[in-house]
Structure formats: structure tokens, C-alpha cells
C-alpha positions, 0 to 999 in steps of 0.5 A, a space after each residue: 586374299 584371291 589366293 586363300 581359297 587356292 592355298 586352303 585347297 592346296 593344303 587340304 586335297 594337294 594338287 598331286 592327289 589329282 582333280 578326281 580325289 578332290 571330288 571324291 573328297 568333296 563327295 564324302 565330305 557332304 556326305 558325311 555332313 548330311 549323315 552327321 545330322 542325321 547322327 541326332 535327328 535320327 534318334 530324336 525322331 524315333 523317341 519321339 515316336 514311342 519310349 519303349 526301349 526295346 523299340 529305341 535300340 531295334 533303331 540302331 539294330 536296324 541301321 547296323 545289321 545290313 553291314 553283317 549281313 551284306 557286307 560280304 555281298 557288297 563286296 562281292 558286287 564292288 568287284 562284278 560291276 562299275 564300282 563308281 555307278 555303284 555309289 552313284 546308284 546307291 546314293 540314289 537309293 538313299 536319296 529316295 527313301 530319305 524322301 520317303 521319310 519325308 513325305 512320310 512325316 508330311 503326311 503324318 503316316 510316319 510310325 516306328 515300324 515304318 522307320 525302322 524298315 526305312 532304316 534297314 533299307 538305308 543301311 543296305 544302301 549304305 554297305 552297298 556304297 561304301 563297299 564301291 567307294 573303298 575301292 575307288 581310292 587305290 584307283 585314282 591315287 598313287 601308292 605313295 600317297 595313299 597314306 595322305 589321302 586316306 588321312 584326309 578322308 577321316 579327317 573330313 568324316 571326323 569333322 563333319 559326321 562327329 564334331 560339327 553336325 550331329 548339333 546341327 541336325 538336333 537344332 534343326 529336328 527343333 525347327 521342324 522334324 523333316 528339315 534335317 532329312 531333306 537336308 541329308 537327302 540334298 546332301 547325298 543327292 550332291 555327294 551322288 553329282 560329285 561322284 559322277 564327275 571322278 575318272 576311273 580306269 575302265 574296268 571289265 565288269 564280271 557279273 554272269 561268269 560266276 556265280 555269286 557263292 564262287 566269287 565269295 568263295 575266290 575272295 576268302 581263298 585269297 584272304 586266307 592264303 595271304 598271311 599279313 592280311 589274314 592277321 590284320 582281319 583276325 586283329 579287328 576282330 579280336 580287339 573289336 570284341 575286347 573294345 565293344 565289351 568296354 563300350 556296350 557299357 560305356 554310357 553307365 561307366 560314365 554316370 557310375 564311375 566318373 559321376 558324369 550328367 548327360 552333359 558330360 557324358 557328351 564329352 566322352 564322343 567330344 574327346 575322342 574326335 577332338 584325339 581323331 583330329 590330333 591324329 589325322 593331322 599328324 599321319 604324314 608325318 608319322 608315316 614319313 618318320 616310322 615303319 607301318 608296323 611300328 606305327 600298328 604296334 603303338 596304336 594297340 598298346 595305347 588301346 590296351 592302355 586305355 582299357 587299364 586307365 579306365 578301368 582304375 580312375 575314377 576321375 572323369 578329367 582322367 578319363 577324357 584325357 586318356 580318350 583323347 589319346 586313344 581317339 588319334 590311335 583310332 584314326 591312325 590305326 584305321 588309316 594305316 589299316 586301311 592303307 595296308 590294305 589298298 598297297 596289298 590286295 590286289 584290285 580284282 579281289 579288293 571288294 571282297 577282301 574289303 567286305 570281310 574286313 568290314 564283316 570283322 569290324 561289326 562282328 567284333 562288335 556284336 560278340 562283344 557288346 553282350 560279353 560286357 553286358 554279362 561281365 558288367 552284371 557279374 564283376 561290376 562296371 569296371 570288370 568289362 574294361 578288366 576284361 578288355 585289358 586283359 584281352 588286349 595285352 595277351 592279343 598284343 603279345 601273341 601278335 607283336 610279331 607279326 605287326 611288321 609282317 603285315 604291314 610289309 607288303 605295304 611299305 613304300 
């Protein structure tokens, strides 16, 4: 019985990834659990401030836009100082303001306006983290296995920040409203401890031998003189606007189309990170068995599947099982991106071109989600997901050839 603890350990985070990417693993697994009840007690604690709903979606704006407007210069920092004092610091920022939060509700202050200018602080905190962290991985892992480790940070971010906590932090926002953020920031204060104990090599740090616009602009040359990951982020780009004009109407998809109650609408989030799993448990053997490129190639396609499946089934069993699906090609494609990218760019630029990538993800999503809305109001609830189908398809024929491409400077 003394052994179960070693083997599960073993099995999860193996010895040859090293004792740095098991704390790293460990940091990001708390992490996210802190977040993953943040995930429901956050927008039950701002409906429980106001019903306007103009006011209940500037929540999520707030949370969102700091990825779009600092990606770049998050990135930009990743590759200027110590990028493992860049989390801790960050993570600590976070810690303070889920304080203020607090104290804030304690004091019974705490209003809507209050929250959201918290929210976009914490957001920026976060652009700022996750741009270091990103770039920690390649550091402390060897090539070969970037692959495996990758797969097992989503794995740990799919299991604690989808599946198992969100419930956990609405059961706590009905014990009391303050419980689940103090928990996030115990949560983030020990994800900042655990992330102090990872070795990295030393890095010299390049803040003050240029300038801020230069490093930007050093970081996007490299981008766009460099092909396969040229493509790969005009791909996210692209297929996140086909995929957020679906999605930005995904909730009345749901209740008009499939005949779905709040309940079941639920499902639809459950389906997709019970695929997630599915696919990240299988990543290693994918990629021992078949080509990077391959591997891209499939992915889009099931997406574009996807996008048809919906589009023509009204039956919501249908529906759940083709998300099932396109949950394990979300988390394959986003591993396997994310591995193409840390085998690729090299690490004096990895930030910035990681800054841009993550730019892409969240600009593809804000230009897509009012195209759905307008497509939705003018050819009926299916018509966004007519739109992504056909969007996809012709994406997947004019790149088809060039999925090998990209991931060829990444092969082992």
C-alpha cells in the first residue's frame, strides 16, 4: 500500500520529467482548482449584486480583455526578466486583490463596479503569469517529452478548472460568499510557494537595452520570417472566428434546437471536458504512432465536422456525442500546438511569439462572437454553425498543406 502514493506519482508526472515539473505540475494543478471555483462563485456573486445584463456580461469582458490588450506586452516581459519570479510575483498580485475581494465583502462595500475593476486587475495579473509560465515548460523538459508534459498540464487543468470544482465553488458561495475566494487565494498563494521551489537555468535578463516598441517589433519579425509558425497562428485565428461565432450563440443553440433545460445545457461543458480527458490521456500514444502534422490535419477536420453535425441534428444525445469528440480534439490540437511551438521558437523570443498566439486565441474569439450573433439574427440558429462549417472546410483545404509544414521543425 506504501507504494500506491510512488506509482500514482510516477504515473502522473514520471520520474524522468524531473522534480522541477512535478512542482510545476503541482503549482498549476492548485492553480486551477483555485480558479475552478472561482469558474461559478465568480458570476454568482456578481448576479447577486445587480440583474442588469448589460452589467453581467461587462464581467466576463473584464476578465477577458487584458489577454488582448496585454498579451503582447506580457510577452514581451517573459522574454526581459526572470520569468519564474515573474509568476511568483504575479501570483501574488493575484493573491492580494482576492484579498481585497474579500475584505471587501466582509466590510459589506463590495458593488458591481468595484468587482469588475478587481476583475480586470486580476485578469492582467493573469496575462502576466501565464505569459512566464508558458515558457517555463521547454526550460526544465527535455524536447523529446514535451509532448507528455504538456498533455498532463491539460490534463490537470481540465480535471480541477472544468470538471471538479466549478460545483465546488457554487456549494461554497451557498455556505458563504467570501469562502471560495479566500480558498482561490490560499489556492494561488501555494501555487506562488511551489513555483519558488522549480530550478531553471539562469537567464540574462534584458530590460533596459531596448525599448519596449523594439522588442515588440523583434518578436513579430521572427514571427512572420518564420513560415510554419506564421501559419500555425493565422490557423488559431481563423478557426477561433469560425468557432466563437458558433459558440456566441451556443446557449440558445441548446434551449431552441436540442430542447434543452438549464440542466442539460450543462451537459454540453460536461461533454466536452469528459472528450478533453479522453484526449489527453491518449496523447502519447498518438504522437509515438503518427506525424505532428497528421495529428493537426484530423483535429480540424473533426472540428469542421463538428460545425455540420450541429448544424443539421436536432437531437440533443447527437449533440453531446459529437462534443465529446471535438473535446479530445480540443485538447490534442491545443497540446500539440503548444508542443510545436516550444520544439520551434526559439527561447530568447518564446514570450513574444507566445504573446501573439495567445493575442490570436482571443482576437479570434471577439471577431467571431458578434459575426454569430448578426448571422444568427439573420438566417436562424443554425446559420452561425452553417457559417463555421463552411468557414472551416475551405480553411482546412487551402491549409491542408501546410499542416506538415508546421509541424516539421518540431518533429523528434
Amino acid at each position: 500500500m506504501r507504494l500506491l502514493p510512488t506509482r500514482l506519482i510516477e504515473t502522473l508526472a514520471p520520474a524522468r520529467l524531473g522534480r522541477s515539473f512535478r512542482f510545476l505540475l503541482a503549482a498549476s494543478t492548485i492553480d486551477n482548482a483555485g480558479d475552478g471555483i472561482v469558474l461559478a462563485a465568480g458570476p454568482l456573486l456578481v448576479a447577486s449584486l445587480t440583474k442588469d445584463p448589460f452589467l453581467v456580461s461587462l464581467a466576463l469582458f473584464a476578465e477577458t480583455t487584458p489577454f488582448l490588450v496585454f498579451g503582447l506586452f506580457g510577452g514581451v516581459a517573459a522574454d526581459r526578466f526572470d520569468r519564474r519570479r515573474m509568476v511568483i510575483l504575479a501570483n501574488l498580485a493575484r493573491v492580494a486583490l482576492f484579498a481585497l475581494l474579500v475584505a471587501s465583502i466582509v466590510t459589506n462595500v463590495v458593488s458591481i463596479g468595484l468587482v469588475l475593476v478587481i476583475l480586470f486587475a486580476i485578469g492582467t495579473a493573469e496575462v502576466m503569469a501565464d505569459s512566464a509560465s508558458s515558457t517555463l515548460l521547454p526550460s526544465i523538459v527535455e524536447r523529446a517529452d514535451l509532448g507528455i508534459a504538456n498533455a498532463r498540464s491539460s490534463a490537470s487543468m481540465l480535471l480541477t478548472n472544468q470538471l471538479l470544482f466549478p460545483p465546488v465553488g457554487a456549494f461554497l458561495f451557498a455556505v458563504d460568499r467570501i469562502v471560495p475566494f479566500a480558498t482561490n487565494a490560499i489556492a494561488v498563494l501555494a501555487s506562488a510557494i511551489l513555483v519558488a521551489r522549480v530550478v531553471t537555468p539562469v537567464r540574462d535578463e534584458r530590460a533596459g537595452r531596448s525599448s519596449v516598441v523594439a522588442d515588440l517589433k523583434e518578436g513579430l519579425s521572427w514571427l512572420m520570417a518564420h513560415p510554419p509558425m506564421r501559419t500555425l497562428t493565422l490557423t488559431i485565428l481563423t478557426f477561433n472566428i469560425t468557432y466563437g461565432a458558433a459558440w456566441s450563440v451556443l446557449v440558445l443553440y441548446a434551449t431552441q434546437r436540442l430542447g434543452m433545460d438549464e440542466v442539460g445545457f450543462g451537459l454540453i461543458t460536461t461533454a466536452i471536458a469528459v472528450g478533453g480527458v479522453i484526449g489527453t490521456a491518449s496523447y502519447a500514444r498518438l504522437e509515438r504512432r503518427f506525424h505532428l502534422g497528421d495529428i493537426m490535419r484530423v483535429g480540424l477536420v473533426i472540428e469542421t465536422v463538428t460545425h455540420l453535425v450541429l448544424a443539421v441534428t436536432t437531437s440533443a444525445l447527437v449533440a453531446l456525442a459529437m462534443l465529446v469528440v471535438f473535446g479530445a480534439h480540443a485538447f490534442v490540437w491545443g497540446t500539440t500546438s503548444t508542443v510545436v511551438r516550444q520544439r520551434s521558437v526559439p527561447d530568447e523570443v518564446m514570450g513574444r511569439v507566445g504573446g501573439v498566439y495567445r493575442v490570436a486565441i482571443q482576437g479570434g474569439i471577439v471577431i467571431g462572437t458578434p459575426i454569430g450573433g448578426l448571422v444568427a439574427t439573420a438566417a436562424g440558429i443554425t446559420g452561425p454553425f452553417w457559417f463555421a462549417f463552411v468557414g472551416s472546410a475551405i480553411l482546412v483545404a487551402v491549409l491542408w498543406r501546410e499542416f506538415p509544414k508546421i509541424a516539421h521543425d518540431a518533429e523528434v
